[in-house]
MARMARTI-911061 format. One record per residue (C-alpha): residue in one letter; residue number from 1; chain; x, y, z. Coordinates in steps of 0.5 Angstrom, whole numbers, always signed. Example, Ala and Ser with C-alpha at 12.3 -4.5 7.8 and 13.67 -1.06 7.14 Angstrom:
2
<rec r="a" k="1" c="A" u="+25" v="-9" w="+16"/>
<rec r="s" k="2" c="A" u="+27" v="-2" w="+14"/>
***
This chain:
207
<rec r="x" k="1" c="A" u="+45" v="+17" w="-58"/>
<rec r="x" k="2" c="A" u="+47" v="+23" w="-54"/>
<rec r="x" k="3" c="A" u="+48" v="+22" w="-46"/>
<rec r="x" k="4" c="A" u="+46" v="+29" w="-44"/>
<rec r="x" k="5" c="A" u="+44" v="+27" w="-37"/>
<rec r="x" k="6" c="A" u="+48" v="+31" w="-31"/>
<rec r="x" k="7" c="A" u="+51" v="+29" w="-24"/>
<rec r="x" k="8" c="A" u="+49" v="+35" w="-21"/>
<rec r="x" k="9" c="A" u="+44" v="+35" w="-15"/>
<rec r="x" k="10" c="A" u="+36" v="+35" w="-16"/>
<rec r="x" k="11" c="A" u="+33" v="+31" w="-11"/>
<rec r="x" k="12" c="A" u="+30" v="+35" w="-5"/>
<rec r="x" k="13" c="A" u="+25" v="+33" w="+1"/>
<rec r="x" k="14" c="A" u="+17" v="+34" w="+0"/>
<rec r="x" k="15" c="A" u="+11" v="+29" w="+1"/>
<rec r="x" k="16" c="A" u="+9" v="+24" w="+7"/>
<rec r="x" k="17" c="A" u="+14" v="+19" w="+9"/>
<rec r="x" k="18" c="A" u="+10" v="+12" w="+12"/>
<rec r="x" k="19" c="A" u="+13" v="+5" w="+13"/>
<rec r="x" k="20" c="A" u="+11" v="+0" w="+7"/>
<rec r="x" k="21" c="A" u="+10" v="-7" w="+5"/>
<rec r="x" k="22" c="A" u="+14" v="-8" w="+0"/>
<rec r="x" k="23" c="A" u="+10" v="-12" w="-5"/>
<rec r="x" k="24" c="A" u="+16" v="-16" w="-8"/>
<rec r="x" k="25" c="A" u="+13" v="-23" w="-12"/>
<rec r="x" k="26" c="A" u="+14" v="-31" w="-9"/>
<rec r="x" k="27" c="A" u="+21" v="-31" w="-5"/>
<rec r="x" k="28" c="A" u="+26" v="-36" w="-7"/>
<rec r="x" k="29" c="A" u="+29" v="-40" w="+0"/>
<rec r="x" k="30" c="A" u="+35" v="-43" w="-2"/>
<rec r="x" k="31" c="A" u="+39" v="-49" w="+1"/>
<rec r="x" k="32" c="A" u="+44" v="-47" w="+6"/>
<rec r="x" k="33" c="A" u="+51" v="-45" w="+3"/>
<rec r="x" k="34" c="A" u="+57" v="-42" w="+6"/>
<rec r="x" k="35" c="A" u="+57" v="-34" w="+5"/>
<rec r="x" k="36" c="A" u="+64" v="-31" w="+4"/>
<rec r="x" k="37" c="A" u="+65" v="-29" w="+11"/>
<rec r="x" k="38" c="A" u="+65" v="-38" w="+12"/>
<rec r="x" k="39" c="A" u="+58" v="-37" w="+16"/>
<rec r="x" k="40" c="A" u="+53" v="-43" w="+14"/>
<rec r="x" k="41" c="A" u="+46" v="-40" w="+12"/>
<rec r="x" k="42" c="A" u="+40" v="-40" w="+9"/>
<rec r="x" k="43" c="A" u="+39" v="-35" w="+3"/>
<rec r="x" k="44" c="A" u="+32" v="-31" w="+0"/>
<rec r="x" k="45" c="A" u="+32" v="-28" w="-6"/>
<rec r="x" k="46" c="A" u="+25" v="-25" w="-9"/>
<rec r="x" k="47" c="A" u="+22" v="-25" w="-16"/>
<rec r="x" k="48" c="A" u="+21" v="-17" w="-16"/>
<rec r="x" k="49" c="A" u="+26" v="-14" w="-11"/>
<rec r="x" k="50" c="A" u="+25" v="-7" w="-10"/>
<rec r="x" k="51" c="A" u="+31" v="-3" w="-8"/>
<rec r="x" k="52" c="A" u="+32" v="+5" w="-5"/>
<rec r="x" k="53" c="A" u="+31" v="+9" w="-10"/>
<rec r="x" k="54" c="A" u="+26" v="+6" w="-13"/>
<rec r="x" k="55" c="A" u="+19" v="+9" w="-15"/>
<rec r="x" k="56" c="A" u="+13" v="+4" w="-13"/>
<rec r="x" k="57" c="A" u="+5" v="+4" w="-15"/>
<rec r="x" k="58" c="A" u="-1" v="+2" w="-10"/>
<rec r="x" k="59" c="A" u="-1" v="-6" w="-10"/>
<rec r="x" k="60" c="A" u="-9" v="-6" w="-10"/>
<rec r="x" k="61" c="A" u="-10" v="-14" w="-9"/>
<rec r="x" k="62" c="A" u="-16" v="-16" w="-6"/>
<rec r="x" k="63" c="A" u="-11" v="-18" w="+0"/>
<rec r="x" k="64" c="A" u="-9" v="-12" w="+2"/>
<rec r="x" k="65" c="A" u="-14" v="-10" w="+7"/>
<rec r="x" k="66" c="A" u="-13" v="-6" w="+14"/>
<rec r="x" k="67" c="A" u="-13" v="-12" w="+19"/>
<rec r="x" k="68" c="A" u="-8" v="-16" w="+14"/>
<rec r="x" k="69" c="A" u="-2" v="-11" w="+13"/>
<rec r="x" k="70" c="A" u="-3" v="-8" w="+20"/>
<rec r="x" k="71" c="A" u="-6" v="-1" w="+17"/>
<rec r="x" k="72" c="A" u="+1" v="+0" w="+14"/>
<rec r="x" k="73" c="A" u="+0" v="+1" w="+6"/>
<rec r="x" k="74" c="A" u="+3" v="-4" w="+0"/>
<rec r="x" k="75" c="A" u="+6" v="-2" w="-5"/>
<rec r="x" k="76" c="A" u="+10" v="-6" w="-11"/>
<rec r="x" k="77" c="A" u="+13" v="-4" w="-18"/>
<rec r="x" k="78" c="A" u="+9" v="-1" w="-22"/>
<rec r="x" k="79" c="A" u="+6" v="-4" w="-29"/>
<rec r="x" k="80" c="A" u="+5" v="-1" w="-35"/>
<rec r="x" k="81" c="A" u="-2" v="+3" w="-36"/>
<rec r="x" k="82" c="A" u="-3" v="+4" w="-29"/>
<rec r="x" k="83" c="A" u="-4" v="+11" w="-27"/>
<rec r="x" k="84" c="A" u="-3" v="+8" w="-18"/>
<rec r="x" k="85" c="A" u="+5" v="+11" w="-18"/>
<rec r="x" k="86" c="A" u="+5" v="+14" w="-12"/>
<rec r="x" k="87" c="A" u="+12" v="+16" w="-10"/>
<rec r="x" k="88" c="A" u="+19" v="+12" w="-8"/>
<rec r="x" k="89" c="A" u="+23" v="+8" w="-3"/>
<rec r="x" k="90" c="A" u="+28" v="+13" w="+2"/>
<rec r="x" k="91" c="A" u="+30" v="+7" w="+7"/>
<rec r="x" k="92" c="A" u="+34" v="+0" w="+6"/>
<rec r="x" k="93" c="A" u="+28" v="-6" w="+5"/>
<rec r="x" k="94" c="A" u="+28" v="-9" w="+12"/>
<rec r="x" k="95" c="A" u="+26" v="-16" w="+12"/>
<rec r="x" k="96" c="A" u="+21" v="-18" w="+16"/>
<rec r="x" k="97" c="A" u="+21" v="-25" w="+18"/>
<rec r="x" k="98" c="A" u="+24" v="-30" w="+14"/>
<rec r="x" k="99" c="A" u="+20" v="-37" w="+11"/>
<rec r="x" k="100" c="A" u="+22" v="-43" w="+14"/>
<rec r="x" k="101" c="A" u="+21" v="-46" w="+6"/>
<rec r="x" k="102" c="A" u="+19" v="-42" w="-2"/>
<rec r="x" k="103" c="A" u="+12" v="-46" w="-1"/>
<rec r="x" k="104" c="A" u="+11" v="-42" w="+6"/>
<rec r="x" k="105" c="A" u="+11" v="-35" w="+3"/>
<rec r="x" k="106" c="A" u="+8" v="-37" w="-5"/>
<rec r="x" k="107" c="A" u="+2" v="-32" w="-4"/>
<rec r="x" k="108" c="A" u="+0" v="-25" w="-2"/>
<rec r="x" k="109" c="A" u="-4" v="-28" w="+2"/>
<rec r="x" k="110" c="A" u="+1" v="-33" w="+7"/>
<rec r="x" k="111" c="A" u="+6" v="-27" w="+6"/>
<rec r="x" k="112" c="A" u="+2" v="-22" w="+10"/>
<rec r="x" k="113" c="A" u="-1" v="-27" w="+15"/>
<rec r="x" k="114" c="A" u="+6" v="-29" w="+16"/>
<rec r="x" k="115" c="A" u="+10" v="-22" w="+16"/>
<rec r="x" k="116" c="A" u="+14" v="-25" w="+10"/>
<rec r="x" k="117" c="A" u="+15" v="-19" w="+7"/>
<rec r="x" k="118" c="A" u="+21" v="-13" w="+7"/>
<rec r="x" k="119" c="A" u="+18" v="-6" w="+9"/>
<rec r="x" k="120" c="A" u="+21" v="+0" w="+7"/>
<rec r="x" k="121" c="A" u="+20" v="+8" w="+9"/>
<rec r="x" k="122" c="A" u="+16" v="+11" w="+2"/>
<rec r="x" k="123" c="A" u="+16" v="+18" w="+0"/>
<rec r="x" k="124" c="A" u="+9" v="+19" w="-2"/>
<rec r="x" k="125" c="A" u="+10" v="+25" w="-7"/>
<rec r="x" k="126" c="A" u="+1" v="+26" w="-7"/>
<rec r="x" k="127" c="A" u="-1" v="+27" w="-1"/>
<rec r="x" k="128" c="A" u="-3" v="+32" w="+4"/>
<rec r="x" k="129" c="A" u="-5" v="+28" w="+10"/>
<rec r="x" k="130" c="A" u="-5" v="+21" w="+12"/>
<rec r="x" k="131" c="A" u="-10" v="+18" w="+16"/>
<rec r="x" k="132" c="A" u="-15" v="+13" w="+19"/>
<rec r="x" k="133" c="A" u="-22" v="+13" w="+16"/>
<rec r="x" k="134" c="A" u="-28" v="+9" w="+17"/>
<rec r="x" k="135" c="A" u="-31" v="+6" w="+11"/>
<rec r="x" k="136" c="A" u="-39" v="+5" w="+11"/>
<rec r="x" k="137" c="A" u="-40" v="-1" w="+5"/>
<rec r="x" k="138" c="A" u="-47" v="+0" w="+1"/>
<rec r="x" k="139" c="A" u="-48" v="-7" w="-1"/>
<rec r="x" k="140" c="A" u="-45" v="-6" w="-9"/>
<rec r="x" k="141" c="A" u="-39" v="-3" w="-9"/>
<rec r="x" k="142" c="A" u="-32" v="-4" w="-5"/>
<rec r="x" k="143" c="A" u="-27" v="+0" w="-4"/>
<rec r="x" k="144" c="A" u="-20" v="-2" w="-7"/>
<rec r="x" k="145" c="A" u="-13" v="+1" w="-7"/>
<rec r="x" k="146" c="A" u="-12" v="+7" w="-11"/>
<rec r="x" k="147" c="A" u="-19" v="+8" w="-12"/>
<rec r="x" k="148" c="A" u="-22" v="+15" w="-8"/>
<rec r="x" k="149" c="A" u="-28" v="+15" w="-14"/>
<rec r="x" k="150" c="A" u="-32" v="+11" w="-9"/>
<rec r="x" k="151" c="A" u="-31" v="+14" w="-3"/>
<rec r="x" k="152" c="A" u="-35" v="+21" w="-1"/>
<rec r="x" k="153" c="A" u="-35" v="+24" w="+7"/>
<rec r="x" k="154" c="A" u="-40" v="+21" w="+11"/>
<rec r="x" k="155" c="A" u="-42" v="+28" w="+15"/>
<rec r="x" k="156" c="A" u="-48" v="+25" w="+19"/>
<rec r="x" k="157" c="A" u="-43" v="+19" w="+21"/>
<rec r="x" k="158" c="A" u="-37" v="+24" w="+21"/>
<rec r="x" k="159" c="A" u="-40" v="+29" w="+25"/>
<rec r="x" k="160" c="A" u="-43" v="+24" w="+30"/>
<rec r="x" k="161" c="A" u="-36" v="+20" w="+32"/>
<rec r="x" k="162" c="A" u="-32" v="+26" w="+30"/>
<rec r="x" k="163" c="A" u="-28" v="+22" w="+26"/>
<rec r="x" k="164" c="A" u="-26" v="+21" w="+18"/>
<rec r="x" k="165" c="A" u="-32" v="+17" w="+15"/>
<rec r="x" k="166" c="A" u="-33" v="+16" w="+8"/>
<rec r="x" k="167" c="A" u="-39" v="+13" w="+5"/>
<rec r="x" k="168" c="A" u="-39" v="+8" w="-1"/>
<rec r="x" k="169" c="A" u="-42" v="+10" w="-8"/>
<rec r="x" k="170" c="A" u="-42" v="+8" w="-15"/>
<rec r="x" k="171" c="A" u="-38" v="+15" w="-17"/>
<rec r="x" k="172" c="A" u="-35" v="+22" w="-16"/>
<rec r="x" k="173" c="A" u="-32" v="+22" w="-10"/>
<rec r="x" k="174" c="A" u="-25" v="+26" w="-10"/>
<rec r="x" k="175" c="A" u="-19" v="+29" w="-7"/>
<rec r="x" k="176" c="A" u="-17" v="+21" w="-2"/>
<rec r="x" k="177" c="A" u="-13" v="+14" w="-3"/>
<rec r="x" k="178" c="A" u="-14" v="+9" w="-1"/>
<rec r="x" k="179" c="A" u="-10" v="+5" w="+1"/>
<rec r="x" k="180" c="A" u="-13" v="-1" w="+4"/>
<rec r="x" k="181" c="A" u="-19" v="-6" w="+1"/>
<rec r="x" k="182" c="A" u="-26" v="-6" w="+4"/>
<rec r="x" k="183" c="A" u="-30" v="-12" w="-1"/>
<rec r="x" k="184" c="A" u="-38" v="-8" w="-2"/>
<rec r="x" k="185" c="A" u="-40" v="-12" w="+4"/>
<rec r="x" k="186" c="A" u="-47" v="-11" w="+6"/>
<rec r="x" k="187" c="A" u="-51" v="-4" w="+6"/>
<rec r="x" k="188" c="A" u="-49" v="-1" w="+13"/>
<rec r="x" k="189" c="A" u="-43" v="-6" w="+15"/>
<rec r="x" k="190" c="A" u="-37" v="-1" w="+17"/>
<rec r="x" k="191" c="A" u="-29" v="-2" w="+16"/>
<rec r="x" k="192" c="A" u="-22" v="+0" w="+18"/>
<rec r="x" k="193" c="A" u="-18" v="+4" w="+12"/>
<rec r="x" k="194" c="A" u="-12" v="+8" w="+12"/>
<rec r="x" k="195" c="A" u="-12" v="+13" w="+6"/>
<rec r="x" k="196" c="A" u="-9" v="+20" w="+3"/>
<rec r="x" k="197" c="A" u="-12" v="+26" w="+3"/>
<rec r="x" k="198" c="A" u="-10" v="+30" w="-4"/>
<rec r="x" k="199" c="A" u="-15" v="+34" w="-3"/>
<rec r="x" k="200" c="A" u="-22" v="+38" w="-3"/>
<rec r="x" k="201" c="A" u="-26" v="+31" w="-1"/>
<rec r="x" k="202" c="A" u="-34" v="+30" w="-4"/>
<rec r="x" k="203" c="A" u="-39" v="+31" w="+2"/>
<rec r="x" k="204" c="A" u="-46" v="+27" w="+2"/>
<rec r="x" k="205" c="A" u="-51" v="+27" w="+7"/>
<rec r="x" k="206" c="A" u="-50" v="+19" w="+9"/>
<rec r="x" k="207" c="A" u="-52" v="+15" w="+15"/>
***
């Protein structure tokens, strides 16, 4: 096997930097122990830690709506075959809060209610803009992570409030990420999601 990499320099700016949740796993709260400085502490592990430098994807749970994040995207490592990586970790993790105990924090769901979680500076390398768009539900299909498909420019909406509105569709809809959850709702109801726009957007004549 030959190694043919090189030291020389070849990383340089481009894209949007946002603050993310980082999607790390279950944490581990560890019974205290003395630390190599002699402080008595508790110690946290979690069970996929992210680190600077690394590439990330959209997490596309269920939970992460705008409400539960604070209307900042959640990303975590990527999996094989998924086609959601999105760009890359440029800051230290900073932890949140701390749990009080690993039961505390053992799900998405209690690690975003509680700020358990790490946050971090991501390097979006695909989008052109990121910003708050209201999302109009139809009834059928909801809105998830990474997945712009569903998601057409509401003009009549848009036009009206001055502002990025998008209407739920079955398909065909371009050029925007979203980065937050919308379920399919009942026809008309309207949610908060903060997305990428990648470019040209699918126009329809909405409500």
């Amino acid at each position: 096997m030959t190694d043919s990499t090189s030291t020389i320099a070849g990383n340089y700016p481009g894209g949007i930097r946002i603050t993310c949740i980082l999607e790390e796993g279950n944490p581990t709260v560890s019974t205290s122990s003395y630390d190599p400085t002699g402080q008595y502490r508790t110690n946290l592990t979690f069970a996929s830690e992210l680190a600077e430098g690394d590439i990330v994807a959209i997490a596309n749970d269920t939970d992460c709506t705008y409400a539960a994040t604070g209307g900042i995207p959640v990303v975590e490592t990527p999996v094989d075959g998924e086609t959601l990586v999105v760009g890359q970790i440029v800051s230290t993790p900073k932890l949140q809060r701390f749990p009080a105990n690993s039961a505390a924090a053992n799900s998405l769901a209690k690690r975003l209610a509680g700020k358990y979680y790490r946050t971090a500076v991501v390097e979006l390398w695909c989008c052109n803009k990121v910003i708050e768009a209201t999302v109009m539900c139809n009834g059928s299909n909801a809105c998830v992570p990474g997945v712009g498909a569903t998601l057409h420019y509401n003009i009549t909406s848009g036009s009206a409030g001055h502002s990025l509105c998008f209407d739920s569709e079955s398909s065909g809809g371009v050029g925007v990420i979203p980065f937050h959850y919308v379920a399919a709702g009942s026809d008309g109801d309207t949610a908060t999601i903060l997305c990428g726009i990648t470019g040209l957007l699918d126009a329809a004549t909405g409500a």
